[in-house]
N, C-alpha and C positions, 0 to 999 in steps of 0.2 A: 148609695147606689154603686153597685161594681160595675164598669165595665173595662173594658180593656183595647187597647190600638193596638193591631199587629203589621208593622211592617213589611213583613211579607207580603200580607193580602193582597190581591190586586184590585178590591175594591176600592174606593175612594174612604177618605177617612169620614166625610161626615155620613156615607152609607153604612161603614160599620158602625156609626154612634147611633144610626136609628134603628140598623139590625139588633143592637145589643139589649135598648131599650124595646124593642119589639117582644123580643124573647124573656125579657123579666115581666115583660107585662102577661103575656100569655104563662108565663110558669107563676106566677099570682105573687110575683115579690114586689110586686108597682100593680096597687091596687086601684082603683075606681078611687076618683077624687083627690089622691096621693099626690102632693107637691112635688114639682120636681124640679131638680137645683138649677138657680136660675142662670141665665146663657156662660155672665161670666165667671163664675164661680166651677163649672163642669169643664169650661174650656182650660182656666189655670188648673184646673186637677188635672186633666189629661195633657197638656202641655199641647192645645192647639191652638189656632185661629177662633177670636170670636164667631165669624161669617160661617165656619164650620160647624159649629153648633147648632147657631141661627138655621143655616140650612138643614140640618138631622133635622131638628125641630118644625121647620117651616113642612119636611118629606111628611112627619108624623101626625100634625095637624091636619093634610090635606086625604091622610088614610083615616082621618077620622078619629085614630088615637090618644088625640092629648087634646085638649083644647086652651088654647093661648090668651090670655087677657093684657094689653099692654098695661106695666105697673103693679101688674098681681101676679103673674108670670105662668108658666105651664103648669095644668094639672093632667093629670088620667082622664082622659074620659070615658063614660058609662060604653059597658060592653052592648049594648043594641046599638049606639052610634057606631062601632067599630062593623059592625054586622053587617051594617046598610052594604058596606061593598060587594058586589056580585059575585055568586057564584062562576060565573064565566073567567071573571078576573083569576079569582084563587086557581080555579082547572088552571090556567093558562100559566102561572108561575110556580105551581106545581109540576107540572106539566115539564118549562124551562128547567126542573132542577132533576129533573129523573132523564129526561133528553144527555144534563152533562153527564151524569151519573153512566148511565150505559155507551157514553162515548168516549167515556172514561176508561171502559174496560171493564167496568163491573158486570156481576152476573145477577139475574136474576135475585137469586135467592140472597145474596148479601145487601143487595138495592133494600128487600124488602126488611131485614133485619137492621139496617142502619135508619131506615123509616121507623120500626118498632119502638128501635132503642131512645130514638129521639123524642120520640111520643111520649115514650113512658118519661121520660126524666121531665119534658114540661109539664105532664100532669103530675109529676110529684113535686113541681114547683123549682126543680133542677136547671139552670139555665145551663 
């Protein structure tokens, strides 16, 4: 599994570890039932905090995405579990990311072009 810490971000670091896992999942490189490396094995890869993992992991279970067994460790879970979450919810953090987008300065037509291009590269499995 690749992902990557970037210190710049100003996200928190165990949010980018479940953004990134988010994004392999949806680009289909972390398939349905697919183990995934256990807390602290992903932490000494990345060089973080156990607790930071634990938490990605704990964010990604509770969207429904992974499901946790203590002892057997995380896997993928099936894409209709992932599904159950609302449409309201999606609008609304879509929503959040097109708000920075255009307060950002963007225009139109590039909002929608960087939507495209993002689209296209997870349906081609590109994270």
């Amino acid at each position: 599994m690749f992902l990557k810490i970037d210190t710049q971000d100003r996200r928190p670091i165990y949010q980018q570890v479940a953004d990134g896992i988010r994004t392999l999942i949806a680009a289909g490189q972390l398939s349905e039932g697919q183990q995934l490396p256990p807390v602290r094995q992903l932490a000494a890869d990345l060089g973080v905090k156990l607790n930071t993992i634990a938490a990605a992991y704990r964010d990604l279970q509770e969207d429904g995405l992974i499901v946790v067994k203590h002892g057997s460790g995380a896997t993928v879970a099936s894409r209709t579990a992932a599904a159950s979450q609302r449409p309201h919810e999606l609008r609304s953090t879509l929503r959040n990311a097109l708000t920075q987008m255009v307060l950002s300065g963007m225009h139109r037509a590039q909002i929608l072009t960087m939507v495209q291009d993002e689209l296209r590269g997870l349906l081609r499995g590109k994270p």
